[in-house]
N, C-alpha and C positions, 0 to 999 in steps of 0.2 A: 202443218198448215197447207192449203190447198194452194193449189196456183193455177192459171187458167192455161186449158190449155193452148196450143200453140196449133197453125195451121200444120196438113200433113208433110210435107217438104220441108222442115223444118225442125219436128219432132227427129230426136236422137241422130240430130249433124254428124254426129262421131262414126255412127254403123254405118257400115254401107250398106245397099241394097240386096235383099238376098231373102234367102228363107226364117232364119233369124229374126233380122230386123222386121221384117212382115209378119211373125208368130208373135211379136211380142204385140206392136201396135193391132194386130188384129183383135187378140185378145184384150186390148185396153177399149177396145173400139164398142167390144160388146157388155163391158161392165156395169152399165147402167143396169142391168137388170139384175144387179147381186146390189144387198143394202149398204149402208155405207158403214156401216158397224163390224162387217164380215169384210172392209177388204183392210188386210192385213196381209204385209208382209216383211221375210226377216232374210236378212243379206249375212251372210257368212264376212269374217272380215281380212284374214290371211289368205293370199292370191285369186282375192275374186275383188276384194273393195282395193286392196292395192299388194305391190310386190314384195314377195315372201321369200324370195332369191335371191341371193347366195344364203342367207340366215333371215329366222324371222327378227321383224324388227323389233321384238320382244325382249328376242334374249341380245341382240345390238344391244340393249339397254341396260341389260342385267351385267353384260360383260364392261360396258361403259361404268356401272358402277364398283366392278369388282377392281380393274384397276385404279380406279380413284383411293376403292379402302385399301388395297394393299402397295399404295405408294405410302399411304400414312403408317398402313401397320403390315412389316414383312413378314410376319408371322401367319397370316393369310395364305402364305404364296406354300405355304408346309404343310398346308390341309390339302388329303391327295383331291379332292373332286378340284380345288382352286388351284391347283398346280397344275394338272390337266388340262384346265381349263385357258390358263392365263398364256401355257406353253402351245398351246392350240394342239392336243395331241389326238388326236382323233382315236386311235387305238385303246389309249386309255378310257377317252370317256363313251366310248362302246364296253369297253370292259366294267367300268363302274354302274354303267348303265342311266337312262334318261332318269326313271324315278329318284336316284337317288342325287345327279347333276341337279335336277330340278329343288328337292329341297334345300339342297346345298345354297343356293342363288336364293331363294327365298329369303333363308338367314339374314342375307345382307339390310333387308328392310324389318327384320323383325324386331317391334314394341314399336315401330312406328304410328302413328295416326293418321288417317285417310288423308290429313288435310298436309302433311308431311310428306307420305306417299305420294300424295297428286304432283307436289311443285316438283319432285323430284322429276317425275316423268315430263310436267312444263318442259322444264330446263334442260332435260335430255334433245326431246321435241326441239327445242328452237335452237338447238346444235349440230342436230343429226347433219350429217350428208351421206347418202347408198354409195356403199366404198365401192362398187363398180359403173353405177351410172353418174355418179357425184354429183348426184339431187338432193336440195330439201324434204322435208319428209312429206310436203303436200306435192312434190311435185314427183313421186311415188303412186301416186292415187290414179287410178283407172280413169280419164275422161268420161269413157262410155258409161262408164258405171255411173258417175256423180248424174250424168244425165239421164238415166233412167229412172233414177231417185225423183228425180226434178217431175219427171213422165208420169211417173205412177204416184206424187204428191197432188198435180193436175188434177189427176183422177181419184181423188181423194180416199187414197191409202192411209194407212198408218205404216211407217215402214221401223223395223229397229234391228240392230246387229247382233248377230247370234255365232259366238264367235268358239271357236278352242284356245283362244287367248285368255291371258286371266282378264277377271271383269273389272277391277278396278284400274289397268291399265289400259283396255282401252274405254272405259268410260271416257277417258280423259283425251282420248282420243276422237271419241265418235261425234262430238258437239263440233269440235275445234275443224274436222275436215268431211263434215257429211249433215252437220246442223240435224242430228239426231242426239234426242236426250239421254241421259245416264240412266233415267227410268225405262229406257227402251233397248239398254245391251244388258246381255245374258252371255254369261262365261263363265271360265273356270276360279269359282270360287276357294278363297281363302279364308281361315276362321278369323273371328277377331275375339281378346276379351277384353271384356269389361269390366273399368276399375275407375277408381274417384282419385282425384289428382290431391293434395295437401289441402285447397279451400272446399274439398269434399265437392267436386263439379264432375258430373260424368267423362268418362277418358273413352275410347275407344282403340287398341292398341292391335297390330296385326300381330299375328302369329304365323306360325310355319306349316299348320293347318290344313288341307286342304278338305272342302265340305262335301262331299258323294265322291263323285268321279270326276275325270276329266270331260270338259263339256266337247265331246265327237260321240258319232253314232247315233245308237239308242237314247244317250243323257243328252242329247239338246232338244229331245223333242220332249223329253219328262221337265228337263229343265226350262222349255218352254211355257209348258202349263202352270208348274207350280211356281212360278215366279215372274208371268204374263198375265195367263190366263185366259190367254186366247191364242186361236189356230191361225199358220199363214193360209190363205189361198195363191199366193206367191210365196218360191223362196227360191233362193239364189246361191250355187257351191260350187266347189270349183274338188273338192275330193270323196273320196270315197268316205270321210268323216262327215258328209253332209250326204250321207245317201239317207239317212231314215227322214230328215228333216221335208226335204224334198219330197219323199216317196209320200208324208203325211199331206202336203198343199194339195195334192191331188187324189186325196181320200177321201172329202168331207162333199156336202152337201150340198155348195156350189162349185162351181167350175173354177182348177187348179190351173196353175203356171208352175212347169220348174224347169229352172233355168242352169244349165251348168256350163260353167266357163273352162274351154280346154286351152293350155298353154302351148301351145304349138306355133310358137315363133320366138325361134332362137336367134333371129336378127335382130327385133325390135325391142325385145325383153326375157323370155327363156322358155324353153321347148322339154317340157316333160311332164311325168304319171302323173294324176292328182290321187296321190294317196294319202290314207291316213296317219297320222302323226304317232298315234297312242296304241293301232291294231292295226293286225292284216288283212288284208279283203281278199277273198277267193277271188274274185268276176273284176276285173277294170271296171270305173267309173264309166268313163267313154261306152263300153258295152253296156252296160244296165242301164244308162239313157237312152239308146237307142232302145234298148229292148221295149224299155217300159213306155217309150215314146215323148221322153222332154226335147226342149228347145235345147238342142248343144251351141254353144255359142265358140266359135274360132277363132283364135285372137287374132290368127295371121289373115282369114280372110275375111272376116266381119268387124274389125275393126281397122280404118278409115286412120284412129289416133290412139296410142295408146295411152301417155300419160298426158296429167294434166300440166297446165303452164307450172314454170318453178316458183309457185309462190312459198312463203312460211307456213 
């Protein structure tokens, strides 16, 4: 939904003044002459919409539930990825490796139901505190960012998250701290099947599944398409997993934005590469923006605040 916009001194409180904050409102400035059908854009969700440091807050969650099952059932704690895991051994679960940590954790919700899934991750949510900042999980959230949302709603975007998280954990996230809908995030999907419960009613149950690839790279701009169906001329990353995404806003037909968020403040929240999760990238992030000529955004010197209040 649009919102009006707001005088210039005003717009994005949070950024300071700089090349930055003048790139973005510049380019907002001249949108009126792109149609309102074409302005689209999709925000990455792990260290660009909020903080991904010390762990993502994904698997915070997955580990949140491993110990809950294996306080009920010790038997858990004997399967090596969950022994690993629960002992925090870093060694091991390099040696077991991500793919298979990962379906491992899946397990824990499988033949569940979306509607099951979801409350689960509620109740996570309204638990969480960031074991080094000892924030609620909205006050984790980027200021600048919610407010550029805000900017580019003004200017009558459509904005949605496009994330390397699974999709149904943060569906449930994107409404509750960004009032973006669940029709509007794209991520790493998981299968589900279909079956009729005893009064013969459809069931929908997760599995352990995962459907293409993981959504970095190349697969968020394909999984853009075939489950949007439409291009950003904005989009917003903070790693080398959001380079193709980016590289596409500014391929098309009108005039692109990309925007990459570098973490270069270890006083205020944490100072390091934005790499990929899932591959390796030859070239830094930070270098293929400059080359290619995006808005790199600073956290230590363009941002004025980094998170938001602590609210729920």
């Amino acid at each position: 939904m649009a919102t009006t916009p707001k005088s210039e001194p005003s717009r994005l409180p949070s950024w300071r003044p700089g090349p930055a904050r003048d790139a973005i409102i510049g380019y907002l400035n001249r949108i009126d002459d792109v149609p309102v059908r074409n302005r689209v854009a999709y925000i990455d969700n792990d260290g660009t919409m909020w903080c991904e440091r010390p762990s993502y807050v994904q698997y915070d969650f997955f580990i949140d539930a491993l110990r809950q099952r294996s306080a009920d059932d010790s038997s858990l704690a004997e399967q090596p990825e969950f022994a690993a895991l629960l002992s925090n051994d870093a060694a091991k679960i390099s040696e077991l490796g991500l793919a298979r940590i990962a379906v491992a954790l899946t397990r824990l919700f499988d033949g569940q139901t979306p509607d099951e899934f979801g409350a689960a991750v509620d109740n996570f949510l309204d638990r969480y505190r960031h074991p080094a900042l000892d924030r609620p999980i909205g006050g984790v959230v980027y200021q600048p960012m919610l407010e550029l949302i805000e900017e580019l709603r003004a200017h009558d975007f459509t904005v949605g998250i496009v994330s390397g998280g699974g999709t149904e954990f943060v569906r449930r996230v994107a409404p509750r701290l960004y009032e973006v809908p669940p029709e509007l995030v794209v991520g790493t999907l998981i299968g589900y099947d279909f079956e009729r419960d005893a009064d013969q009613h459809p069931v929908l149950r997760r599995t352990t599944s995962v459907v293409g690839q993981a959504n970095e790279g190349e697969a968020k701009v394909a999984n853009i398409q075939t489950q949007l169906g439409r291009s950003p001329i904005v989009a917003i990353g903070n790693s080398a997993g959001d380079r193709e995404m980016l590289e596409w806003a500014t391929a098309g037909e009108h005039p692109g934005l990309a925007i990459l968020i570098d973490h270069d403040d270890a006083e205020r929240e944490y100072a390091y590469a934005g790499e990929a999760a899932t591959f390796a990238s030859a070239e830094p992030i930070t270098e293929v923006a400059s080359r290619l000529g995006w808005t790199t955004v600073s956290m230590a010197r363009d941002w004025a605040t980094i998170f938001a209040e602590q609210r729920t």
